[in-house]
C-alpha positions as CSV (number, residue, x, y, z in Angstrom):
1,X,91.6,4.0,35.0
2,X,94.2,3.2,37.1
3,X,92.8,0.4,39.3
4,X,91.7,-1.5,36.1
5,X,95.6,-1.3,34.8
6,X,96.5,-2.3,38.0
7,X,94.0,-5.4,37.9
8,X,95.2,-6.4,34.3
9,X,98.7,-5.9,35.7
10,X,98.9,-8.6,38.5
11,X,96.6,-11.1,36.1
12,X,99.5,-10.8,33.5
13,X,102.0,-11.3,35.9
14,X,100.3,-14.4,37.1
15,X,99.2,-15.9,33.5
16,X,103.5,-15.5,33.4
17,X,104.2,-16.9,36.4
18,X,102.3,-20.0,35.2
19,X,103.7,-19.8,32.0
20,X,106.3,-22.6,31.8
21,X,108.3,-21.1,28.8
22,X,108.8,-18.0,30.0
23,X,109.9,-18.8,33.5
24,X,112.1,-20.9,31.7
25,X,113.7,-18.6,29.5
26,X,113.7,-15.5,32.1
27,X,115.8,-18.5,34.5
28,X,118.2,-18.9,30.5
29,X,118.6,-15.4,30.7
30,X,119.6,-14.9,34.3
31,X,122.4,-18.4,33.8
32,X,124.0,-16.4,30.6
33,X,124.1,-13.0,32.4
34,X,125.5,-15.0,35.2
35,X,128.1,-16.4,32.5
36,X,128.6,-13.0,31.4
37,X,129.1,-10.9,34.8
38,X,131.7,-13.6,35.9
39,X,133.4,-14.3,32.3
40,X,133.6,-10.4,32.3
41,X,135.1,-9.8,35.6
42,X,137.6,-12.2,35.4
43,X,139.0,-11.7,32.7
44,X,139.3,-7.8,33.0
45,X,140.4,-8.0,36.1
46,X,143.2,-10.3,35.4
47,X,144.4,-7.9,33.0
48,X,143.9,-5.0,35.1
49,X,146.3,-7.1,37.1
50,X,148.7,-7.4,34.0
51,X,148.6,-3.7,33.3
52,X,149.5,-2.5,37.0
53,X,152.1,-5.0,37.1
54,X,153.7,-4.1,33.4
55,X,153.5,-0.6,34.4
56,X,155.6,-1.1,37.3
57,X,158.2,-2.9,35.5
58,X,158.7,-0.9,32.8
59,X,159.1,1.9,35.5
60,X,161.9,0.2,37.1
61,X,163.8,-1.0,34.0
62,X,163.9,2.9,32.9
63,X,164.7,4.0,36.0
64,X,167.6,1.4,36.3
65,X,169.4,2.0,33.4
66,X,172.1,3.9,34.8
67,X,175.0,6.1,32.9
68,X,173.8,6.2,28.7
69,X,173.5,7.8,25.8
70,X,169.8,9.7,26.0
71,X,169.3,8.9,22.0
72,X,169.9,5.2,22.8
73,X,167.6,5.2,25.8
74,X,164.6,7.1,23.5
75,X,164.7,3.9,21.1
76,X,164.5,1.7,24.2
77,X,162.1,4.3,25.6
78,X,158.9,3.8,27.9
79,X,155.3,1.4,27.5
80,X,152.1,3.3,27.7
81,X,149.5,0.6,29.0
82,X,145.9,1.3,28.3
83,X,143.9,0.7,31.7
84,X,140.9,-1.6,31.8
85,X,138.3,0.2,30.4
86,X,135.4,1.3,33.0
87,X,132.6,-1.4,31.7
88,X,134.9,-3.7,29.7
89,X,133.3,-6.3,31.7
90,X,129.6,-5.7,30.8
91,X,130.2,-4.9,27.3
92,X,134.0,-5.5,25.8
93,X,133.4,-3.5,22.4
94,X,136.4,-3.6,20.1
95,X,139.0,-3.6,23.3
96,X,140.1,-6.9,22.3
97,X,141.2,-5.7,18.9
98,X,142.3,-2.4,19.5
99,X,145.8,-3.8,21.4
100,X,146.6,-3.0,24.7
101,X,150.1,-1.1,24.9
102,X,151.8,1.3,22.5
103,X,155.4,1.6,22.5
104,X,156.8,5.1,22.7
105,X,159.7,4.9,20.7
106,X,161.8,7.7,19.0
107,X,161.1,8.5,15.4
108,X,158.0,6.1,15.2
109,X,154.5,6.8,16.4
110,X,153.2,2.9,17.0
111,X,150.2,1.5,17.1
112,X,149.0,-0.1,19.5
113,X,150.1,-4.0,20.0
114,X,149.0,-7.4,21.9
115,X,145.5,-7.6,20.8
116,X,143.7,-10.0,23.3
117,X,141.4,-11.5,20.4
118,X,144.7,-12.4,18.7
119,X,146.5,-13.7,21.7
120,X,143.3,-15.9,22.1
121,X,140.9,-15.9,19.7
122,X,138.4,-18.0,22.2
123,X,137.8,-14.7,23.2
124,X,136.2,-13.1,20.2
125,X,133.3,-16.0,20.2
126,X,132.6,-15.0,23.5
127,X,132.1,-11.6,22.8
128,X,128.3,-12.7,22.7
129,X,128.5,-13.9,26.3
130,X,129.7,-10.3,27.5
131,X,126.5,-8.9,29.6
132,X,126.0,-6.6,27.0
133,X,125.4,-9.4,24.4
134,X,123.0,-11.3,26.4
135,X,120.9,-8.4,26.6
136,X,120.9,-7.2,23.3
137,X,120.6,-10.8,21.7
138,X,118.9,-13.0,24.0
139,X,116.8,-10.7,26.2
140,X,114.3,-9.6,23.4
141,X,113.4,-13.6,22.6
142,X,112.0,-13.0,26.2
143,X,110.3,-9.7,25.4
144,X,108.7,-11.8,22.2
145,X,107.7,-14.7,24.4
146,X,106.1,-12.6,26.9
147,X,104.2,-10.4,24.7
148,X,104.0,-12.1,21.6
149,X,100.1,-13.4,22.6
150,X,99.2,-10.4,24.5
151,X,96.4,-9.4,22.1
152,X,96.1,-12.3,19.5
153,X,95.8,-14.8,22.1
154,X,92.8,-12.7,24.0
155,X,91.4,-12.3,20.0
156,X,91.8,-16.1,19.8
157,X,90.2,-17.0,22.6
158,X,87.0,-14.6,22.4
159,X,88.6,-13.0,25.8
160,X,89.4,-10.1,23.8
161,X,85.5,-9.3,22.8
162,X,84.6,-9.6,26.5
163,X,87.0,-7.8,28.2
164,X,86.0,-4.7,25.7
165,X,82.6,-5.4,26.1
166,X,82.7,-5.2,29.9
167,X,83.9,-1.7,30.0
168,X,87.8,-2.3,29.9
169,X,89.2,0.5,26.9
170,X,91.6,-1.2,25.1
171,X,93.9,1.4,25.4
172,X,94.5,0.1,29.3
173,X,94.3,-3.5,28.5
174,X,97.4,-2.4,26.1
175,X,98.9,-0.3,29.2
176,X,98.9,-2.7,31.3
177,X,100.5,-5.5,29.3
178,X,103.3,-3.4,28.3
179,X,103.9,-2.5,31.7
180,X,104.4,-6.0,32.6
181,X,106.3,-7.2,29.4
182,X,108.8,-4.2,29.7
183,X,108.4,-4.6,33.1
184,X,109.7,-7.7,33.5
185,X,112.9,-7.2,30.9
186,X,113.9,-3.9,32.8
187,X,113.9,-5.9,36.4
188,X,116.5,-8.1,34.5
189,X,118.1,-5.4,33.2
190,X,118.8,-3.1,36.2
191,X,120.0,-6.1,38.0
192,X,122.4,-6.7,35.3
193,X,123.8,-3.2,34.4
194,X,124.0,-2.9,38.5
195,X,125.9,-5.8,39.5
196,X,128.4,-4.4,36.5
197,X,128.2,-1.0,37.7
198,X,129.1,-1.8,41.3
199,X,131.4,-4.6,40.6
200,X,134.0,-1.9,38.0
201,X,133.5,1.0,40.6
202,X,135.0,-1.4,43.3
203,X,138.0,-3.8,41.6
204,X,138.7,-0.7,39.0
205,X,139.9,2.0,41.4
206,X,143.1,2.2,40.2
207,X,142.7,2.1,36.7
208,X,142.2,6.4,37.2
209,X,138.7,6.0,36.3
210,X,136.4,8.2,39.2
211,X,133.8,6.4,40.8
212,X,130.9,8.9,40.1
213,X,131.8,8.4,36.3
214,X,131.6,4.9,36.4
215,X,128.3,5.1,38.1
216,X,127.0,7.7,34.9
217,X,128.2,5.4,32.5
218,X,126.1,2.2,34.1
219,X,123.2,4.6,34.7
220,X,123.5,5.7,30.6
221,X,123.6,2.4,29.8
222,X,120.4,1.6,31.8
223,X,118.4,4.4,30.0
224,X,119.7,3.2,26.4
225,X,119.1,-0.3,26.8
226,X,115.4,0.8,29.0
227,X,114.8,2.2,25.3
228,X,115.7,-0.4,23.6
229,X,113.3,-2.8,25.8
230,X,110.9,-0.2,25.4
231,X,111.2,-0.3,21.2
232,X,111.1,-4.5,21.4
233,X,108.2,-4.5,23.7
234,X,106.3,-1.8,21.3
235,X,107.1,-4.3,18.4
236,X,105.8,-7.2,20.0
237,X,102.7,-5.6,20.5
238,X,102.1,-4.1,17.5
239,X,102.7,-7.4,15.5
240,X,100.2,-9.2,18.2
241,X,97.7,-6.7,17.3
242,X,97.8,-6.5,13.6
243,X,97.9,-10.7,13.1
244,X,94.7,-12.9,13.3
245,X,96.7,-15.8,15.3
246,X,99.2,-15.8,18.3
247,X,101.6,-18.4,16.6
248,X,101.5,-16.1,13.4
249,X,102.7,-13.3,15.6
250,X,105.3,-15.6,17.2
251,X,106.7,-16.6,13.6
252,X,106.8,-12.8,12.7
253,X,108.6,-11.9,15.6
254,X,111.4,-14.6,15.1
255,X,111.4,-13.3,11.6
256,X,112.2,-9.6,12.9
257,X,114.8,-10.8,15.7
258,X,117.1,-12.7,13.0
259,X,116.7,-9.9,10.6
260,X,116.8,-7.1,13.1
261,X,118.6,-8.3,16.3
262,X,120.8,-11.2,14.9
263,X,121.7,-10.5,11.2
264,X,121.8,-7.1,10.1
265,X,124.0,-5.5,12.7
266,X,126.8,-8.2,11.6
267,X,125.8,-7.1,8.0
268,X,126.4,-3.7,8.6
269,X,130.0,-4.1,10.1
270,X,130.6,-6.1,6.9
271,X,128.8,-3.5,4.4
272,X,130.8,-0.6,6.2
273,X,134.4,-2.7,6.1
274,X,133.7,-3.0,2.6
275,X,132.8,0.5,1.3
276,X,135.5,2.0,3.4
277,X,137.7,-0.7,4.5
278,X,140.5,-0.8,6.9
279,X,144.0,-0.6,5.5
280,X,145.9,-3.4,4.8
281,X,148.9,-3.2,7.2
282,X,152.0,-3.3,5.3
283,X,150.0,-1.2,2.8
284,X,149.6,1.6,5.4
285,X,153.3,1.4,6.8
286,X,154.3,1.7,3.3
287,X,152.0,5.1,2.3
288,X,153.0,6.4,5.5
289,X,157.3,6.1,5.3
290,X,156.4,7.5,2.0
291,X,155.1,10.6,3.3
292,X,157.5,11.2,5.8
293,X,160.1,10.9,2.6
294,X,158.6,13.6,1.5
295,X,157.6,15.6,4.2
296,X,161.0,16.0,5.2
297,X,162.5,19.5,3.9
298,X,166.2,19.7,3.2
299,X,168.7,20.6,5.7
300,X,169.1,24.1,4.3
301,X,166.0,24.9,3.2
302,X,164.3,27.6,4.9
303,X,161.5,25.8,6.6
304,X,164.1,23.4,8.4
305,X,165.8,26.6,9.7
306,X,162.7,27.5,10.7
307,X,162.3,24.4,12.9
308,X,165.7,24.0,14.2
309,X,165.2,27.5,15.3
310,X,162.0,26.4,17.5
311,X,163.6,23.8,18.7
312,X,166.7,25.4,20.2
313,X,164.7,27.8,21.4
314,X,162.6,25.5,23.2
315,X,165.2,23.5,24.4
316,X,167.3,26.5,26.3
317,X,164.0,28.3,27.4
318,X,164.6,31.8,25.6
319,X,164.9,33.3,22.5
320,X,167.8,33.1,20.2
321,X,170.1,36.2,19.5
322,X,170.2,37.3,16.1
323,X,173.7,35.2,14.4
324,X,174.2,33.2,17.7
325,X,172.4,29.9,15.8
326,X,176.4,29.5,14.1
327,X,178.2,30.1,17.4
328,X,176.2,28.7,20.1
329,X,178.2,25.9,22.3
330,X,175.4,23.0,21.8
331,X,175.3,19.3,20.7
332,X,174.0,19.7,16.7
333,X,173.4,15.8,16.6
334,X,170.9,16.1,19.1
335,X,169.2,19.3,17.5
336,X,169.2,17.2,14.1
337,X,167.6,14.4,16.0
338,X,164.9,16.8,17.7
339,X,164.3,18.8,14.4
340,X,163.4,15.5,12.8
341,X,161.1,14.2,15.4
342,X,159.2,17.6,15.5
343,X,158.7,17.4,11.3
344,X,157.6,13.4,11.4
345,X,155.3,14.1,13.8
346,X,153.2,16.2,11.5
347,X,153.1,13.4,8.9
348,X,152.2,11.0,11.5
349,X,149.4,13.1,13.4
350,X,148.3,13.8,9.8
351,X,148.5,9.6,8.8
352,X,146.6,8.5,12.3
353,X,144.0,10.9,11.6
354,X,143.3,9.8,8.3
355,X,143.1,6.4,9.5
356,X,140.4,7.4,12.7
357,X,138.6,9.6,10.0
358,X,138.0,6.0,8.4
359,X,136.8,4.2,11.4
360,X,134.5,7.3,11.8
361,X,133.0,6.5,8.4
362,X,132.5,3.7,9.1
363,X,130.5,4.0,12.2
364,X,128.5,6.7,9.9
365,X,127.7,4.2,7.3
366,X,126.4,1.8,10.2
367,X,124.4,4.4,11.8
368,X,122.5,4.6,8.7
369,X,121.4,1.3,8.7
370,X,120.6,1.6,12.3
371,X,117.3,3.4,10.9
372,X,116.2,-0.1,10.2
373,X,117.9,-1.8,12.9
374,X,117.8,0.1,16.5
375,X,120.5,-2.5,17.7
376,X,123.2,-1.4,15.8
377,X,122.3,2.3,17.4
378,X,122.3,0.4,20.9
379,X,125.3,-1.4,20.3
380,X,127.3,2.1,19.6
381,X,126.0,3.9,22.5
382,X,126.6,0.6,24.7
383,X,130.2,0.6,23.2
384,X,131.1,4.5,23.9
385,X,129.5,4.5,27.7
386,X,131.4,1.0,28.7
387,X,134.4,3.0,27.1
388,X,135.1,0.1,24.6
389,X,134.7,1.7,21.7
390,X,136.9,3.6,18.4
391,X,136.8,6.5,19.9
392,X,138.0,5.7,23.5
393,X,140.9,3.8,21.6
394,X,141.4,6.7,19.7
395,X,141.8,9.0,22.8
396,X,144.6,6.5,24.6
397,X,146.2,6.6,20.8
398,X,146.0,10.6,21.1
399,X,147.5,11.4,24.9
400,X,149.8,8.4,24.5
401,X,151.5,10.1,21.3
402,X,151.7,13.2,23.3
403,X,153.4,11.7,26.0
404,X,155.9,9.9,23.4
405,X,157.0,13.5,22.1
406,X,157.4,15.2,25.8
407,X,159.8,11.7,26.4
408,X,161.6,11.9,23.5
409,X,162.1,15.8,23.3
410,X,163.4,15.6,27.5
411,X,166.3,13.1,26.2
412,X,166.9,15.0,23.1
413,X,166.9,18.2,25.2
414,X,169.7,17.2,27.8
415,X,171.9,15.8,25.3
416,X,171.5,19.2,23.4
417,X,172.6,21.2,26.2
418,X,174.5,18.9,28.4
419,X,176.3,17.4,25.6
420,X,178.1,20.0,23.6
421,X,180.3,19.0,21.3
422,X,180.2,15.3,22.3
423,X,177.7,14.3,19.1
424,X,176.8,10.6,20.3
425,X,179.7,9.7,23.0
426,X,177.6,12.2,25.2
427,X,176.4,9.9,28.6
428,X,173.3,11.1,31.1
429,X,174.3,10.9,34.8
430,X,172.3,7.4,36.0
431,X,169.9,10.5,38.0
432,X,168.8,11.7,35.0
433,X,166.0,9.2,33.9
434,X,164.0,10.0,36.9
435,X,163.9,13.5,35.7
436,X,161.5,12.1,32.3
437,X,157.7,12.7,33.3
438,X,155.8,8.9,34.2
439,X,152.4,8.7,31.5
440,X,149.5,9.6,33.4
441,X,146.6,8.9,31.2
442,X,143.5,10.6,32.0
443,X,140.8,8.1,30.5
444,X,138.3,10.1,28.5
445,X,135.5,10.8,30.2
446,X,131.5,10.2,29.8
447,X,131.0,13.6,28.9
448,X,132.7,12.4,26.0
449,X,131.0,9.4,25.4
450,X,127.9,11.4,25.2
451,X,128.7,13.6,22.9
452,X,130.3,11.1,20.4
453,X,127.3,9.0,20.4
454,X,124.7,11.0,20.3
455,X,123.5,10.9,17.1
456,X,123.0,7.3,18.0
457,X,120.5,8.4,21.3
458,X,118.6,10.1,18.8
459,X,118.2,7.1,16.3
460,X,117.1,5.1,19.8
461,X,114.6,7.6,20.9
462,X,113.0,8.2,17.8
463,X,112.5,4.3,17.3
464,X,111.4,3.8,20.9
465,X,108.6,7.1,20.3
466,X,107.4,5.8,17.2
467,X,107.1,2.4,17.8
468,X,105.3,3.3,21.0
469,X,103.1,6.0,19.5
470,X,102.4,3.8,16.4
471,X,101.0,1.1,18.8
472,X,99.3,3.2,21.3
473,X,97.3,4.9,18.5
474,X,96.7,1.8,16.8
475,X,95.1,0.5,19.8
476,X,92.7,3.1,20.2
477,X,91.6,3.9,16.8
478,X,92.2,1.1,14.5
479,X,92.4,-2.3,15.8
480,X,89.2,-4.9,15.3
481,X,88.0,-6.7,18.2
C-alpha cells in the first residue's frame, strides 16, 4: 500500500544520495543548465536590445526624409524586425537561421536577412547548450544512471527474492522507484523551465508578447518534457527488468540514448532535407522572376483592366462611373505601379507558400520517425511553445508581407491622387510619411503553437502510455524473481 511505497521511496532516495555518480551527474546537469539559462538570456536579450534600438532608427530615418517622390521612398521603404521570441532563451529552435529582419521594399517580397548562426557560427554549436538541449540530451543519462539498477541490481544481489518474499508486491517496489527516478529529473526540470519562464516574462515585456502567454508556453513545456521524463524513466525500467545483470542494462541504455536521444533525431533532419530538400537560393529567385514574367497579363488585356479598375477604386474610396476610367484627373504612373504590385503579389504569396508547404513536409517526414524516437516529437513541441520554430517564422513572414503591401499601396495611393498629371516629378509634403501606418506585429500566439504541434503531443503521449503500461504490466505478470 501506500506506506510501503512511501518506505521504498525514502530508501531510494537515500541509496541516491550515497550514490557518488549520480550526485555527481545531477550537480553536471545543474552547471550546464546553469550555462544554458545564462548563455540564453544574454544573448536574447542583447538582441532584444538590437531590435528595439533598430526599430527606432528606422522610424526616425522614414520619418525624416522630408519633401520626395513616394515611389522612391517605397524602394527605400521600412524594416520589419522580428521580436525575441518568448522562450528563445530556453530553447532557440531554428531562430538563428530563420534571419531576423525582412525588408519591405516595393515590387519584392524579401526574405528574411541577418541570420545570427551566419553572423557567428559559434552559435550554432551551442545550440546544445540552450536549456532545452540539456534536457533533452543530457538529462536522460541521469534518468539511466538512476534507474538503470533499480531491478537488476536488487536481482543481483538476492535483495530482490527477499523483498518479494516478505510481502512487498512488486508492482510497489516498481512504483516507488519510478517515483523517485522521475521524481528526481522533474525537480530539475521545473526548476529549469521556471527560471526560463520567469526570467522571458520579466526582460521580454516589450517584445508584445503577454505575460499570461509566456507563462502557458513554460507551463506546456513542463508537461511535454514531464512526458518525455516519464517515457525515459519507463525505459530504464523496463530494460532493468528484462536483463539478468545491472551493467547489461547500463550498456543497453547507452545503446538506446545514442540511437534514440543523440543520433536519429540529427538523422531525421538529414533524411527529411534530402527527400524534400530546401531550394537552392539562386535557384528559387530564378523559378520565382520567372513566374512573375508570366504572371503578368498585358496592359490591355482584360484581366489587367480588371485590376487597374480595383485599384483606382480603392485608391479614391468609391466606385468608378461607367467611361470615367479615360477621363479621370489621376497620376497613371502611379496606377501602373500599384496594378503591378497587386498582380506580383499573387505570384509571390503563391511562391512563399510553396516554399512553407516544403518545410511542412518536412517536419511530416520527421514526425514519422519520431514513432521510433520520442525526442524528435519533443524537440517539435519544445520548438513551437518557445515560439522558435518554422511555423512562428512563417507567421512574422506572413503579417510582415501584409504590412509591406498596406506601405507600399499608402505611397502609391497619394501619388495617384495627389499627383495628377506629374508621372514621377510628383513630391509628398515632408508631413506625409507620418501618415504610413508603423508594423505592429502581433506575435502568434500559443493557441497556435498548440494546434500546429499537436500531432506531435499525441506521438509523446502514446510513447509515454505505452512504455508505462508495457512496464507496469510486465511487472506484475511476467517478470522472474
Amino acid at each position: 500500500g501506500a506506506k510501503m511505497i512511501g518506505a521504498i521511496v525514502s530508501k531510494e532516495l537515500t541509496e541516491i544520495c550515497r550514490d557518488g555518480r549520480a550526485i555527481g551527474l545531477l550537480g553536471i546537469v545543474t552547471l550546464l543548465l546553469l550555462l544554458g539559462l545564462v548563455t540564453g538570456f544574454a544573448t536574447e536579450s542583447a538582441r532584444e536590445q538590437d531590435v528595439l534600438q533598430a526599430q527606432t532608427d528606422d522610424s526616425a530615418v522614414f520619418l525624416e526624409q522630408g519633401v520626395k517622390n513616394p515611389h522612391s521612398a517605397a524602394h527605400f521603404s521600412r524594416m520589419a524586425h522580428k521580436p525575441v521570441a518568448p522562450l528563445a532563451s530556453f530553447d532557440p529552435g531554428v531562430s538563428s537561421y530563420m534571419g531576423q529582419v525582412i525588408w519591405l521594399e516595393a515590387h519584392a517580397r524579401n526574405p528574411a536577412m541577418f541570420r545570427a548562426a551566419e553572423d557567428a557560427p559559434e552559435l550554432s554549436r551551442l545550440e546544445n547548450f540552450s536549456v532545452a538541449g540539456v534536457l533533452t540530451l543530457v538529462l536522460p543519462l541521469l534518468v539511466v544512471l538512476m534507474g538503470y539498477g533499480s531491478i537488476a541490481s536488487e536481482r543481483e544481489r538476492g535483495t530482490l527474492r527477499q523483498l518479494v518474499g516478505s510481502g512487498t508486491s512488486l508492482k510497489d517496489l516498481l512504483l516507488g522507484k519510478f517515483i523517485v527516478t522521475a521524481g528526481v529529473a522533474f525537480a530539475v526540470l521545473v526548476a529549469a523551465v521556471l527560471i526560463a519562464t520567469l526570467f522571458s516574462m520579466l526582460t521580454l515585456s516589450e517584445s508584445g508578447f503577454a505575460g499570461s502567454d509566456t507563462l502557458l508556453r513554460g507551463l506546456s513545456l513542463l508537461v511535454v518534457y514531464g512526458l518525455y521524463i516519464v517515457c525515459l524513466t519507463a525505459v530504464t525500467l523496463l530494460v532493468s527488468m528484462l536483463v539478468a545483470e545491472a551493467r547489461t542494462a547500463l550498456l543497453v541504455m547507452l545503446g538506446v540514448w545514442v540511437v534514440t536521444v543523440v543520433g536519429l533525431p540529427r538523422l531525421s533532419a538529414s533524411i527529411a532535407e534530402q527527400v524534400y530538400p530546401s531550394p537552392d537560393t539562386s535557384a528559387f529567385w530564378e523559378d520565382t522572376y520567372a513566374s512573375l514574367r508570366e504572371n503578368r497579363p498585358d496592359s490591355d488585356s482584360a484581366d489587367y483592366v480588371a485590376v487597374e479598375q480595383t485599384v483606382i477604386q480603392r485608391a479614391l474610396g468609391r466606385e468608378l462611373r461607367s467611361g470615367e476610367l479615360d477621363v479621370l484627373e489621376i497620376n497613371r504612373a502611379a496606377v501602373r505601379l500599384e496594378v503591378s504590385e497587386v498582380i506580383d503579389a499573387e505570384t509571390y504569396n503563391a511562391v512563399y507558400a510553396e516554399l512553407f508547404a516544403n518545410y511542412d513536409k518536412q517536419k511530416d517526414l520527421r514526425r514519422l520517425l519520431s514513432l521510433i524516437s520520442p525526442t524528435i516529437a519533443l524537440q517539435h513541441l519544445s520548438r513551437a511553445y518557445s515560439g522558435t520554430d518554422v511555423s512562428a517564422h512563417e507567421h512574422f513572414s506572413l503579417e510582415a508581407e501584409k504590412q509591406r503591401n498596406t506601405i507600399v499601396r499608402a505611397m502609391n495611393e497619394d501619388m495617384m491622387i495627389n499627383g495628377a498629371g506629374q508621372s514621377f516629378a510628383y513630391l509628398a509634403p515632408a508631413e506625409f510619411w507620418e501618415s504610413v501606418p508603423e508594423f505592429e506585429y502581433q506575435p502568434s500566439s500559443v493557441a497556435y503553437a498548440w494546434s500546429e504541434s499537436a500531432v506531435d503531443l499525441m506521438i509523446l503521449l502514446i510513447w509515454g502510455l505505452a512504455a508505462t503500461v508495457a512496464v507496469f504490466w510486465l511487472g506484475t505478470n511476467q517478470v522472474r524473481v
